[in-house]
GUSEKE-409073 format. One line per field, with one value per atom (N, C-alpha, C): residue number from 1; atom name; z, x, y. Coordinates in nm, 3 decimals, decimal comma. Layout:
// GUSEKE-409073
seq: (NUM; ...)
atom: (CA; ...)
pz: (Z; ...)
px: (X; ...)
py: (Y; ...)
***
This chain:
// GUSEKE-409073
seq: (1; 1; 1; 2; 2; 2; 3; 3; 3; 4; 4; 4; 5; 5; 5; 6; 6; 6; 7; 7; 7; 8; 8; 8; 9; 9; 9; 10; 10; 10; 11; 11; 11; 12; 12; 12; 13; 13; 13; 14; 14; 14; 15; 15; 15; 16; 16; 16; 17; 17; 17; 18; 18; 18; 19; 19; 19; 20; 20; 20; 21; 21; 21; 22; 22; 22; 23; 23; 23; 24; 24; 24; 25; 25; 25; 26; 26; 26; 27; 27; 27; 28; 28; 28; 29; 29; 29; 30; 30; 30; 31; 31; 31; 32; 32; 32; 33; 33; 33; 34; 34; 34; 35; 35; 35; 36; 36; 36; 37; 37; 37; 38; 38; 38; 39; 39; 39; 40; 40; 40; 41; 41; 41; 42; 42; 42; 43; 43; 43; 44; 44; 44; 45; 45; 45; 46; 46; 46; 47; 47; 47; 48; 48; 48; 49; 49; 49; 50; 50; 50; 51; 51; 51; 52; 52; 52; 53; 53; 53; 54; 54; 54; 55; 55; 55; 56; 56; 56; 57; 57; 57; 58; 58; 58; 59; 59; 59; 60; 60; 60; 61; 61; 61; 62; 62; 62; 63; 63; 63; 64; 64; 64; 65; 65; 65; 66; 66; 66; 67; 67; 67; 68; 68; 68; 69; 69; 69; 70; 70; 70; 71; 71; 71; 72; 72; 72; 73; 73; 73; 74; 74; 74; 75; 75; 75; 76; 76; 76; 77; 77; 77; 78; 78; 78; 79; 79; 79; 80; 80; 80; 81; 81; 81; 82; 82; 82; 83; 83; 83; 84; 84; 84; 85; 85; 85)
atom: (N; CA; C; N; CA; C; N; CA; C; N; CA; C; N; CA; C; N; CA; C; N; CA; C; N; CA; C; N; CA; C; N; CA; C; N; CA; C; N; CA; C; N; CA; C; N; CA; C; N; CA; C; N; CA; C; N; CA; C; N; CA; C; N; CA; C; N; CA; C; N; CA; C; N; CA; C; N; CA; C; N; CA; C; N; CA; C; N; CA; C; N; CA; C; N; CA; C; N; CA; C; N; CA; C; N; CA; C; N; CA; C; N; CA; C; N; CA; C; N; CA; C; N; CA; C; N; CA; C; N; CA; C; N; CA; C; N; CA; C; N; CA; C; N; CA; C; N; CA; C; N; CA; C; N; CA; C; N; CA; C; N; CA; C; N; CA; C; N; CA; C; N; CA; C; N; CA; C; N; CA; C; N; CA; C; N; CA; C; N; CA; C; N; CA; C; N; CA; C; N; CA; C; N; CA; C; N; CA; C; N; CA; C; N; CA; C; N; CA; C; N; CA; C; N; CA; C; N; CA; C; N; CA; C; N; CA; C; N; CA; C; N; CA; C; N; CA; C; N; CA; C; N; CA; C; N; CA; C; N; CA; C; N; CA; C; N; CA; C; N; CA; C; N; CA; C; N; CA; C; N; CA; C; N; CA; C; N; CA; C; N; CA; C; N; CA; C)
pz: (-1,572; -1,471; -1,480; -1,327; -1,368; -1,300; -1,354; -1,280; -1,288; -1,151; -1,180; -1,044; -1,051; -0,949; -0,874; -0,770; -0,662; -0,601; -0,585; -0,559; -0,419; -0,302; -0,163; -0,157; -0,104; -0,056; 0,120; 0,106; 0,325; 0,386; 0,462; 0,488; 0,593; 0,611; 0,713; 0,600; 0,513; 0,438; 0,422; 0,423; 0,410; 0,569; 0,670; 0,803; 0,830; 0,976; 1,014; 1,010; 1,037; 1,002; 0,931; 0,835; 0,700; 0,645; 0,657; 0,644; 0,653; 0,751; 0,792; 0,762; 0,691; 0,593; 0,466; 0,422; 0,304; 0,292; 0,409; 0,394; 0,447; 0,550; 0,569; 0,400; 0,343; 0,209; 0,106; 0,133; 0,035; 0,069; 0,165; 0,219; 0,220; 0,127; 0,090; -0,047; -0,129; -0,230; -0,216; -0,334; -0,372; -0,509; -0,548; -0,623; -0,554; -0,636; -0,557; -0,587; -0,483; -0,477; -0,472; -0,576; -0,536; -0,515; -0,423; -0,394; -0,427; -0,566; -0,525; -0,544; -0,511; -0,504; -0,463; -0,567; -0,565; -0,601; -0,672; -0,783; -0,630; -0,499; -0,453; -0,454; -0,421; -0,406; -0,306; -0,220; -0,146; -0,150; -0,105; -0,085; 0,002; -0,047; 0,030; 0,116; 0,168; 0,260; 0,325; 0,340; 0,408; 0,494; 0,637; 0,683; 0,692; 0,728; 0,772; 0,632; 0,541; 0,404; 0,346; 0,333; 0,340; 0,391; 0,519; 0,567; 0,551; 0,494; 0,467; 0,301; 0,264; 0,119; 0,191; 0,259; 0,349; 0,240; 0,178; 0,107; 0,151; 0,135; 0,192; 0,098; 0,170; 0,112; -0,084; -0,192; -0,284; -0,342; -0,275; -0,349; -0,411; -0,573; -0,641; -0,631; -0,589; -0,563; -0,686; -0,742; -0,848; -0,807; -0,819; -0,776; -0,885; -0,879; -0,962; -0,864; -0,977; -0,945; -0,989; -0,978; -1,061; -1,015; -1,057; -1,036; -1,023; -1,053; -1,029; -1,014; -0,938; -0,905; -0,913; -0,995; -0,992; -1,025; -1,098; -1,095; -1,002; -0,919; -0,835; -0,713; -0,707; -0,580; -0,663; -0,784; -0,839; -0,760; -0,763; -0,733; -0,606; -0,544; -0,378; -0,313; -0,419; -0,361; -0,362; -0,505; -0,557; -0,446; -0,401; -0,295; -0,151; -0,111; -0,034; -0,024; -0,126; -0,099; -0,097; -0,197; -0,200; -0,088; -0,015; 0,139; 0,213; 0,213; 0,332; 0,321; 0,165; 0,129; 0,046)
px: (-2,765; -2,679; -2,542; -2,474; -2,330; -2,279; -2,099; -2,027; -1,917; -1,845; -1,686; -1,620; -1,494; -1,385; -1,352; -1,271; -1,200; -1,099; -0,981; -0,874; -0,853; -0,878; -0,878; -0,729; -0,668; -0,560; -0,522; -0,632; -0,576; -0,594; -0,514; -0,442; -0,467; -0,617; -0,708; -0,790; -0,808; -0,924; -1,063; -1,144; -1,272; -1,302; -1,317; -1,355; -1,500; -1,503; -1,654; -1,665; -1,563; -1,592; -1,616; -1,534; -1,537; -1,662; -1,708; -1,845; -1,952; -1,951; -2,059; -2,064; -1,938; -1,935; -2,040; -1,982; -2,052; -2,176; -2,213; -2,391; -2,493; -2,392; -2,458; -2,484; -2,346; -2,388; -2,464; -2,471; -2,568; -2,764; -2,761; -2,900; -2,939; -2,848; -2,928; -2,989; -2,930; -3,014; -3,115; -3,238; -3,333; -3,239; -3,160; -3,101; -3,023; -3,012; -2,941; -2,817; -2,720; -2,590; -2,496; -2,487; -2,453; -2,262; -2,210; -2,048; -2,028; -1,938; -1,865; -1,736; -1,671; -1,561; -1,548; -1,456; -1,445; -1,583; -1,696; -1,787; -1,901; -1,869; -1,968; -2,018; -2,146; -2,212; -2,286; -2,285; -2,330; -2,395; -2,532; -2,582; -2,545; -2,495; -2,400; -2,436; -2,595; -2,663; -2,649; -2,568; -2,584; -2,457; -2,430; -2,284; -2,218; -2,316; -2,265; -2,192; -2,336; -2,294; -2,160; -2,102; -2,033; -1,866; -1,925; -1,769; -1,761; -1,841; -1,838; -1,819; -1,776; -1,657; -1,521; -1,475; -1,356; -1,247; -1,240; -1,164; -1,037; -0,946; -0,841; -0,725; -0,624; -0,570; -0,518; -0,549; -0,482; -0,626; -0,729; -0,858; -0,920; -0,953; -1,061; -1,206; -1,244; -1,442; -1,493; -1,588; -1,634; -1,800; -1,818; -1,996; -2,050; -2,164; -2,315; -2,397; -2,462; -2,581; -2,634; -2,755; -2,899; -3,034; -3,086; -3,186; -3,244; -3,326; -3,385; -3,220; -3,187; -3,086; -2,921; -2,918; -2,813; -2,650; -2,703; -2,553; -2,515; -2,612; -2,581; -2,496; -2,552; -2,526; -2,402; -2,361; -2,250; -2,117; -2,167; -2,038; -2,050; -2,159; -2,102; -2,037; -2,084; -2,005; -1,833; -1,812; -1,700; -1,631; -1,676; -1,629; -1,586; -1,698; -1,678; -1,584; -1,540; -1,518; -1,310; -1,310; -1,166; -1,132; -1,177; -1,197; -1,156; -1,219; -1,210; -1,102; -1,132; -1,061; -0,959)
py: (-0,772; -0,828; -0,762; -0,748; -0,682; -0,784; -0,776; -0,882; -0,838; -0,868; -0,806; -0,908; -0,910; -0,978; -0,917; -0,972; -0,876; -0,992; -0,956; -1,061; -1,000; -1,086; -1,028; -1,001; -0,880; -0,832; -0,813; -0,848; -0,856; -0,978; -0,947; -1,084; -1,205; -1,137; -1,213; -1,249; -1,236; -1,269; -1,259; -1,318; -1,293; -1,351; -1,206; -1,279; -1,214; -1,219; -1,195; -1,069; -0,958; -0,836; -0,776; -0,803; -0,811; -0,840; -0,936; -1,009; -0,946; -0,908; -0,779; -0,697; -0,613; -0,510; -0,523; -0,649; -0,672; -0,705; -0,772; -0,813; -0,650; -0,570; -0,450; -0,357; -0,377; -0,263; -0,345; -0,487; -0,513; -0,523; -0,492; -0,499; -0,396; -0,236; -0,139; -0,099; -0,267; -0,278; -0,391; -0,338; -0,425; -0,526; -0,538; -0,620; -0,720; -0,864; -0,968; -0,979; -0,998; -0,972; -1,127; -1,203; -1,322; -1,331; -1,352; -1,387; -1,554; -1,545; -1,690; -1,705; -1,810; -1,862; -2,012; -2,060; -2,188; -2,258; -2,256; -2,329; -2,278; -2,213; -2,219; -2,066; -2,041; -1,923; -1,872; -1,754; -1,723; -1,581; -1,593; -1,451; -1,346; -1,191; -1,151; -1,058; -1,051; -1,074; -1,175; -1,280; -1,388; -1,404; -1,349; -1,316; -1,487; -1,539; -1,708; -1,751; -1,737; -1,746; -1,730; -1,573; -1,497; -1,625; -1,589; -1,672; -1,843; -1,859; -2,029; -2,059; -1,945; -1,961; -2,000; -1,930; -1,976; -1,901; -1,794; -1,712; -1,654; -1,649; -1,570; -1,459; -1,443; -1,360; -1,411; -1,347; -1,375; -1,441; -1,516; -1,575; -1,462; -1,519; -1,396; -1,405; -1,354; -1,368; -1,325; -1,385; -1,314; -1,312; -1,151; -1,110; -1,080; -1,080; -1,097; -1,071; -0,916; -0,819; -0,804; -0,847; -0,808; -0,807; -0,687; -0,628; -0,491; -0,399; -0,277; -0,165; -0,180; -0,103; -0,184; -0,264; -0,347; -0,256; -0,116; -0,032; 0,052; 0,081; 0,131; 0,020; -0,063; -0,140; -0,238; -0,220; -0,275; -0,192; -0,022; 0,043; 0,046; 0,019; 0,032; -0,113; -0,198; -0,363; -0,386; -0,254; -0,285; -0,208; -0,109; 0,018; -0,060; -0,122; -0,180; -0,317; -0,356; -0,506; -0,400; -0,338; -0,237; -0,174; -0,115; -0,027; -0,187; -0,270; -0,429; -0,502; -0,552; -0,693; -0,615)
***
């Protein structure tokens, strides 16, 4: 399993575009990509999911990856969430 944080820096926060960023780069792994914040968790394949953390600027997400390809799809989550959020 890998796990790392990301403290959103923009200032819309975790929105629907955004959102879709993230469930698009995680649906090019076979490993599960779990997003939480605040005791809840969401699959980050899951765009609804995704925006019903209700995250914003300055909130830290902390993700969990695991499976088959879990380092690879560690550095493209981290890529992606840096490039967005």
């Amino acid at each position: 399993m890998k796990k790392f944080s990301h403290v959103i820096e923009a200032p819309q926060g975790l929105h629907a575009r955004t959102a879709g960023k993230i469930a698009a780069a995680a649906m090019d792994y076979k490993s599960s990509v779990l997003v939480g914040f605040r005791g809840k968790k969401a699959q980050a394949r899951d765009l609804i999911g995704l925006m019903g953390l209700y995250a914003e600027e300055g909130d830290c997400l902390e993700v969990e990856i695991s499976g088959e390809d879990e380092a690879e799809a560690c550095g493209k989550m981290k890529a992606v969430m840096e490039e967005n959020l």
